[in-house]
C-alpha positions as CSV (number, residue, x, y, z in Angstrom):
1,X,0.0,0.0,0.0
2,X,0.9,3.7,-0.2
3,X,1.0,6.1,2.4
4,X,1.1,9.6,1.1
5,X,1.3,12.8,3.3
6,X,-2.6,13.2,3.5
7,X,-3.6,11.0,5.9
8,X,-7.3,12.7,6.0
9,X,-8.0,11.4,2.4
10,X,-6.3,7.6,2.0
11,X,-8.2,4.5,3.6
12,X,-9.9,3.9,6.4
13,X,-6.6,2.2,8.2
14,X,-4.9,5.0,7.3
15,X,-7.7,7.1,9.0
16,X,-7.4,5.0,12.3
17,X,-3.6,5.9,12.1
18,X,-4.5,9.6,12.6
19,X,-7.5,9.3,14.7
20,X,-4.8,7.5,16.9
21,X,-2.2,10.0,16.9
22,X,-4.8,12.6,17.9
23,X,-5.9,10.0,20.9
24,X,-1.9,9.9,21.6
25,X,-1.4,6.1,22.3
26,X,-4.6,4.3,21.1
27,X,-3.5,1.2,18.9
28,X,-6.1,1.2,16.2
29,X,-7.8,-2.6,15.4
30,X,-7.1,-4.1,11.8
31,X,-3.6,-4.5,10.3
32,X,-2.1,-1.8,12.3
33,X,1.0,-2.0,14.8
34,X,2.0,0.6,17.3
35,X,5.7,1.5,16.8
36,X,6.5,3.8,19.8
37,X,4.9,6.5,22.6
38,X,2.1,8.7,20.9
39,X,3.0,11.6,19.4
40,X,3.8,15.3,21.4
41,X,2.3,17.5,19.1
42,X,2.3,18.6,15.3
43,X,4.2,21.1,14.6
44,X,3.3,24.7,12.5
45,X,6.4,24.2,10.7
46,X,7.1,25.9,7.0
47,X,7.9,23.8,3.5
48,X,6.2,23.6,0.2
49,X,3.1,21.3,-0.3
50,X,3.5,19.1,2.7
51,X,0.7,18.8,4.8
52,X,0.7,18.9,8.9
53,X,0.0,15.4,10.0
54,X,3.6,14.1,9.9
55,X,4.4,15.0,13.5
56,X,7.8,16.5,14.7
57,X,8.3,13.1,17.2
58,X,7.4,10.9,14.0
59,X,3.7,9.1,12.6
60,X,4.1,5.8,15.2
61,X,0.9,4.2,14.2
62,X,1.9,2.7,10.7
63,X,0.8,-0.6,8.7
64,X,2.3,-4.1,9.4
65,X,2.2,-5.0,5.4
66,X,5.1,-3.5,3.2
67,X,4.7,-0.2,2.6
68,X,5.8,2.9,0.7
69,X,5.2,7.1,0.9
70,X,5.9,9.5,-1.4
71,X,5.3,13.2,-1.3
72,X,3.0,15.1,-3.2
73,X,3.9,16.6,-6.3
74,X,3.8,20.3,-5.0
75,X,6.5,19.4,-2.3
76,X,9.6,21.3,-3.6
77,X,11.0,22.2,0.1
78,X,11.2,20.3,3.7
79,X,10.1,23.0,5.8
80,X,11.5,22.8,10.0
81,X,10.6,19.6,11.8
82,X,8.3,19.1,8.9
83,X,9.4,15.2,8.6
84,X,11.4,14.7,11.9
85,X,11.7,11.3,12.8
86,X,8.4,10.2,10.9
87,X,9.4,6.9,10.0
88,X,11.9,6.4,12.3
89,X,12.5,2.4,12.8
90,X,9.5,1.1,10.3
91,X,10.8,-1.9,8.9
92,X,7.6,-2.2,6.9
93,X,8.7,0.8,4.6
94,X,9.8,-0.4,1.5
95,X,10.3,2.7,-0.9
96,X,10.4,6.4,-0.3
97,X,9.5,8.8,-3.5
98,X,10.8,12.4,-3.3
99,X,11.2,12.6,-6.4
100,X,9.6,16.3,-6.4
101,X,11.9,17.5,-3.7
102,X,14.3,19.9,-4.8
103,X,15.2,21.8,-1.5
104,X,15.9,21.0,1.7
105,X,15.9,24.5,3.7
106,X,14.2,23.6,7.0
107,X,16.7,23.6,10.1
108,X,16.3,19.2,11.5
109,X,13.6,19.1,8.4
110,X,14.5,15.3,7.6
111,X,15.8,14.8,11.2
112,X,16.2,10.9,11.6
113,X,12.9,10.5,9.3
114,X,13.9,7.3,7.9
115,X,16.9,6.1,11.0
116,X,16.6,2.3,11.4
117,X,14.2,1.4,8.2
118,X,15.9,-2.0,7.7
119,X,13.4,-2.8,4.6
120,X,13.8,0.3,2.6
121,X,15.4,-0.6,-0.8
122,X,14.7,2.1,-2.9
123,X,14.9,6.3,-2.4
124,X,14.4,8.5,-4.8
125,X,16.1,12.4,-4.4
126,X,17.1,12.8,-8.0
127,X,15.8,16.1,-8.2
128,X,17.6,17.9,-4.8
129,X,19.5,20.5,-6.0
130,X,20.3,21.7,-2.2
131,X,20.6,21.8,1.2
132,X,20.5,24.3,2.9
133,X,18.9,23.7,6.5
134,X,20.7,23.3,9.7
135,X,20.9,19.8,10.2
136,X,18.5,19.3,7.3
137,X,19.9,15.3,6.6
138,X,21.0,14.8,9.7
139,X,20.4,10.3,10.3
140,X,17.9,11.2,7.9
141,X,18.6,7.2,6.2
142,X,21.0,6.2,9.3
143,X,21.0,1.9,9.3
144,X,19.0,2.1,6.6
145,X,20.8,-1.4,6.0
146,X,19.0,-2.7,2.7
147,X,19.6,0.4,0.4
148,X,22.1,-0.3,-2.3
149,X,21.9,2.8,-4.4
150,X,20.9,6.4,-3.7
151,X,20.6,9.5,-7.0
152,X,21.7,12.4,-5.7
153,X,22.8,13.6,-9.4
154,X,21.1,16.3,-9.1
155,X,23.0,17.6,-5.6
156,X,25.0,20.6,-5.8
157,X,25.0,22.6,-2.7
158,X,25.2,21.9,0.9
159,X,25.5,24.6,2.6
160,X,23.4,24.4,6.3
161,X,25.5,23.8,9.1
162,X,25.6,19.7,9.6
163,X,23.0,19.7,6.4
164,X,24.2,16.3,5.3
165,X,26.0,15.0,9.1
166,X,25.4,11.5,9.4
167,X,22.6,11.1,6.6
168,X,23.3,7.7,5.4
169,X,25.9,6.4,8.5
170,X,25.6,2.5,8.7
171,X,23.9,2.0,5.5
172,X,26.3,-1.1,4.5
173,X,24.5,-2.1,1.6
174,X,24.9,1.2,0.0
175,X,27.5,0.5,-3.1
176,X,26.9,3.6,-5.2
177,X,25.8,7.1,-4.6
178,X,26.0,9.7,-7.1
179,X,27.7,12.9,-5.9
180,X,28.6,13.8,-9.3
181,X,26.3,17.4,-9.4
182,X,28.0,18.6,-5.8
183,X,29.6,21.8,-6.2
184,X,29.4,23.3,-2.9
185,X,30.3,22.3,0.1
186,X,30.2,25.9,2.3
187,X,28.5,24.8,5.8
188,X,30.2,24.2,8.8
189,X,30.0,19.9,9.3
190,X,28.7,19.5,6.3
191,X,29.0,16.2,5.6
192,X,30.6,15.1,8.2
193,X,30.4,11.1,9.2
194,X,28.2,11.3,5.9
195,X,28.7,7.5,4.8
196,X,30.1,6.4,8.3
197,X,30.7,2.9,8.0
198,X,28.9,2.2,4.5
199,X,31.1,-1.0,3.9
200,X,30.1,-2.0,0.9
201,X,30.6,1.7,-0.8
202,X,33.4,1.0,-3.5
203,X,34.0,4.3,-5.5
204,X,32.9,8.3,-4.9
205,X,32.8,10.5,-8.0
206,X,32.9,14.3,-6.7
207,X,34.4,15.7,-10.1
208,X,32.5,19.0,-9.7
209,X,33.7,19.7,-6.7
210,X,34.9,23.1,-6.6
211,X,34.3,24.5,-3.0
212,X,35.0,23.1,0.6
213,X,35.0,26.2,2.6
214,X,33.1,25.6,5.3
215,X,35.3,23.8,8.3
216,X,35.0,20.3,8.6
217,X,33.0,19.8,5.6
218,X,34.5,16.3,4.6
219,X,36.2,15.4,8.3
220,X,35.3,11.7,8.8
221,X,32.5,11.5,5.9
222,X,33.8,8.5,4.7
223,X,34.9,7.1,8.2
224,X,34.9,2.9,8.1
225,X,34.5,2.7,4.5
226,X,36.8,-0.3,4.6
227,X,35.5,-1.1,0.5
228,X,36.1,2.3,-0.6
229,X,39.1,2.2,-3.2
230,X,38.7,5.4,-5.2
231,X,38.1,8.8,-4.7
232,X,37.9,11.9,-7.5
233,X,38.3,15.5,-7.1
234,X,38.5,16.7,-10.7
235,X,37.4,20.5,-10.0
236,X,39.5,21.2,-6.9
237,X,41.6,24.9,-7.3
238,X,44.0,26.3,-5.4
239,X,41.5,28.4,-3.9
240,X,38.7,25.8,-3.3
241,X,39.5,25.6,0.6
242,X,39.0,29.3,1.6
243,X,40.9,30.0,5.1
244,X,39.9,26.6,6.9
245,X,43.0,22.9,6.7
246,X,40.4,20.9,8.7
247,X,37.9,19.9,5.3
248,X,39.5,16.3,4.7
249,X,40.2,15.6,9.0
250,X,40.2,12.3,9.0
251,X,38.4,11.7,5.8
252,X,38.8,8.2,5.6
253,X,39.3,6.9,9.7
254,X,38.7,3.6,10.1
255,X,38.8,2.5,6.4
256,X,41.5,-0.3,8.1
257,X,44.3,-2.3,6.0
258,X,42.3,-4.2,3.6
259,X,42.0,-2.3,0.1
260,X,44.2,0.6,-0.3
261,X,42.5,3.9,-1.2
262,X,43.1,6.5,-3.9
263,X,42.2,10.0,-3.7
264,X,42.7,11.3,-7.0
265,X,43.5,15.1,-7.2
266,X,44.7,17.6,-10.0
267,X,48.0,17.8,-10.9
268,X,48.8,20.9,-9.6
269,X,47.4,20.7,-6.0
270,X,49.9,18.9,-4.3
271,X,51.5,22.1,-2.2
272,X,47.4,22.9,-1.8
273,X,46.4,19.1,-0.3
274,X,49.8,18.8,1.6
275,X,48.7,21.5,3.8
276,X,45.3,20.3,4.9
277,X,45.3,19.0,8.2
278,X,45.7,15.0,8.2
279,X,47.8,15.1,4.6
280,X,48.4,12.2,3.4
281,X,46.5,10.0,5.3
282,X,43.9,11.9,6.2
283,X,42.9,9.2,9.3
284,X,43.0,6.1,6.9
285,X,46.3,3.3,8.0
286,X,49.6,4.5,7.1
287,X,50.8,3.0,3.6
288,X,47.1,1.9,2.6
289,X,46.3,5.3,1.5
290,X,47.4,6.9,-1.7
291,X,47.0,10.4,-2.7
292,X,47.4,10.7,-6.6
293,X,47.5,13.9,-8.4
294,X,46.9,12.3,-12.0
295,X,44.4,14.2,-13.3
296,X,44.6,17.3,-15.3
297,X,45.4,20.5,-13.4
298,X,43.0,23.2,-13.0
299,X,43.2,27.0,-12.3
């Protein structure tokens, strides 16, 4: 079945769900199951097209079955809170459709919405273009165990504080993500422990990366990666690290001494990465991480 974000017009279960949230704690009859405490309230928060009976402490009366939820068509932007910890730890959800989203600018907007969903296979962000919100990713997919694949071709700005901290940690059947789009990487933690342990993640193509200004915008994203191998920064200038040596801080932490791992750089970088913080390690084993600067040089 589908669960969209208007509860009020689905089916009947689905009107049992909200009649109890609003009874805070009621387990409806039928093929319902009661996931956690009822809900604290529901918040006022902003966003484009997304209605108000997600709750900010998460919808914890859901179906049994195998389900999915997709927005609706009008929702461009995750407003504050709007999707905080909705589906938080529902094994049940099978597929997530956001294919409308294009902007994430609400501060916790996606705030450990989808932590723990060990049956979710399939997500669909190929149309974010940016995030902007505080914390706006933040365990947004964390254990989210059975995704393999995630589009984010579309990505090319993160720029809240924390915006993308944490968003798919512990997802170890995630083998591919496509970064190809990001650009910008200007907030303070941006993606910081990002892919934490993501063990089966192979290969990361950030050729358009041109700016990681913000402090500790890469530190640890790719911490326990122990099947990463290669990493490419095609776009990377002289001047793509502003006044901050902390962006790559452990970068790669925990990756251990099974595969060796290449970051691939620009020719003419190699005064500019030998001076960030970590260089050339950048927390991965000593001897089991390579820095190349073997592709052509940029301005």
């Amino acid at each position: 079945m589908t669960l969209s974000s208007d509860i009020s017009t689905t089916s009947t279960a689905l009107s049992d769900i909200k009649q109890a949230i609003i009874e805070k704690g009621v387990t409806p009859s039928g093929n319902i199951t009661t996931y956690a405490a009822a809900i604290s309230n529901i918040p006022s928060g902003g966003g484009t097209g997304i209605t108000r009976e997600v709750s900010q402490q998460g919808v914890y009366q859901i179906p049994a079955s195998s389900f999915t939820f997709s927005l609706p068509s009008n929702a461009t932007d995750v407003g504050t809170s709007a999707l905080s910890y909705a589906f938080r730890d529902c094994t049940g959800l099978t597929s997530v459709d956001l294919s409308s989203l294009t902007t994430v600018s609400g501060d916790t907007a996606l705030y450990y919405a989808f932590q723990g969903c060990t049956g979710l296979t399939s997500v669909d962000l190929s149309s974010l273009t940016t995030v902007s919100g505080s914390s706006g990713l933040y365990y947004a997919f964390r254990d989210c165990t059975g995704l393999t694949s995630v589009d984010l071709s579309s990505l090319t700005t993160v720029s809240g504080g924390s915006g993308f901290s944490n968003a798919f940690r512990g997802c170890t059947g995630l083998t591919s993500v496509d970064l190809s789009s990001l650009t910008t990487v200007s907030g303070m933690s941006g993606l910081y422990y990002a892919f934490y342990d993501c063990t089966g993640l192979t290969s990361v193509d950030l050729s358009s990366l041109t700016t990681v200004s913000g402090g500790s915008g890469f530190s640890n994203a790719f911490y326990g990666c122990t099947g990463l191998t290669d990493i490419y920064f095609r776009a990377l200038t002289t001047t793509s690290f502003g006044s901050y040596t902390n962006q790559f801080s452990s970068m790669l932490g925990g990756t251990g001494r099974t595969k060796t791992h290449t970051l691939h750089f620009p020719s003419n970088l190699q005064s500019t990465i030998s001076g960030l913080n970590g260089y050339p390690n950048f927390g991965g084993a000593s001897g089991y991480v390579v820095c190349a600067f073997d592709l052509p040089a940029t301005s």
